[in-house]
C-alpha positions as CSV (number, residue, x, y, z in Angstrom):
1,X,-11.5,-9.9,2.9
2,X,-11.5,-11.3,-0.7
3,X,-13.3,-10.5,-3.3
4,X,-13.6,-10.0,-6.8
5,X,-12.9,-5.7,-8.1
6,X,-13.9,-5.0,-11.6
7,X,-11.6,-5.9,-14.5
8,X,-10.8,-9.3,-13.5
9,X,-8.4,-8.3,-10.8
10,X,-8.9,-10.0,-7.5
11,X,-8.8,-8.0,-4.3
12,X,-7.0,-9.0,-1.1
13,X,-6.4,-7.1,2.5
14,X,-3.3,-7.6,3.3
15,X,-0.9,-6.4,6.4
16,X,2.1,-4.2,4.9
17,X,5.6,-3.0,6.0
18,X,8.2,-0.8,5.2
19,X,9.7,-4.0,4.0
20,X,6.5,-5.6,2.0
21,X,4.8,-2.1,0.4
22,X,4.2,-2.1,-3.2
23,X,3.5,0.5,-5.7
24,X,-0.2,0.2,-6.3
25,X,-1.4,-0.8,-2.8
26,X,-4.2,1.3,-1.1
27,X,-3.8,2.4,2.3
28,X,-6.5,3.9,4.1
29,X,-5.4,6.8,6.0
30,X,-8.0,9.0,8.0
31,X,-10.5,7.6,6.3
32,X,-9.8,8.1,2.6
33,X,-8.3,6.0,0.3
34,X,-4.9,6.4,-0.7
35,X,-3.0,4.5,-3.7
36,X,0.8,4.4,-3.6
37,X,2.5,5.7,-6.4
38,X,6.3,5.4,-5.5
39,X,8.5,4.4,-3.0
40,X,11.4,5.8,-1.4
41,X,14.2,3.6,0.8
42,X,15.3,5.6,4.1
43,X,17.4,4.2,6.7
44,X,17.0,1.8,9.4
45,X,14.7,0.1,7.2
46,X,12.1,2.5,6.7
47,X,10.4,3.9,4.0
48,X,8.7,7.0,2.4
49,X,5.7,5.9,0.8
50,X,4.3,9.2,-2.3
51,X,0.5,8.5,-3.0
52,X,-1.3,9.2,-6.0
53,X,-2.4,12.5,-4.4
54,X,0.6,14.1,-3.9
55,X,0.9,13.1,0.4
56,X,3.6,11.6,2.0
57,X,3.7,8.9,4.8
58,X,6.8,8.1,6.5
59,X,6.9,4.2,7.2
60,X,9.6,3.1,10.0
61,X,10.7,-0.2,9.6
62,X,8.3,-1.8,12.4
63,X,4.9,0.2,11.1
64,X,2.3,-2.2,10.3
65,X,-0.7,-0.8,8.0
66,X,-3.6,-2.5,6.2
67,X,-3.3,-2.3,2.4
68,X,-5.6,-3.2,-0.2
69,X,-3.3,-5.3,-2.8
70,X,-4.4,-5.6,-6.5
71,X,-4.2,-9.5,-7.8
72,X,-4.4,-10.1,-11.6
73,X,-6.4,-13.4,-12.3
74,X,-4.2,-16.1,-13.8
């Protein structure tokens, strides 16, 4: 899914990894929303991902998650 989100920003699904997160994607976990805020490097690849609302989700490097990503129009 594409589509245009207010602001001029465009809006893309996309499939993430611990290697391919990026602050600012939303992930939805148990059906709410969740925007990542910062990222933390673990080893073996993986990574802790801190959302917006103060959770934590442990990404191992071969999790695979559907993210939201945030494109500014050019």
């Amino acid at each position: 899914m594409n589509g245009w989100a207010p602001g001029g920003a465009l809006a893309a699904n996309v499939e993430v990894t611990a290697a391919t997160v990026q602050r600012g994607d939303i992930i939805q976990l148990g059906g709410q929303a969740r925007r990542v805020s910062d990222l933390f490097q673990l080893p073996q690849g993986g990574k802790r991902l801190l959302f917006e609302s103060g959770e934590l989700l442990t990404m191992h490097a071969r999790t695979r998650l559907v993210a939201v990503r945030m494109q500014r129009r050019r």
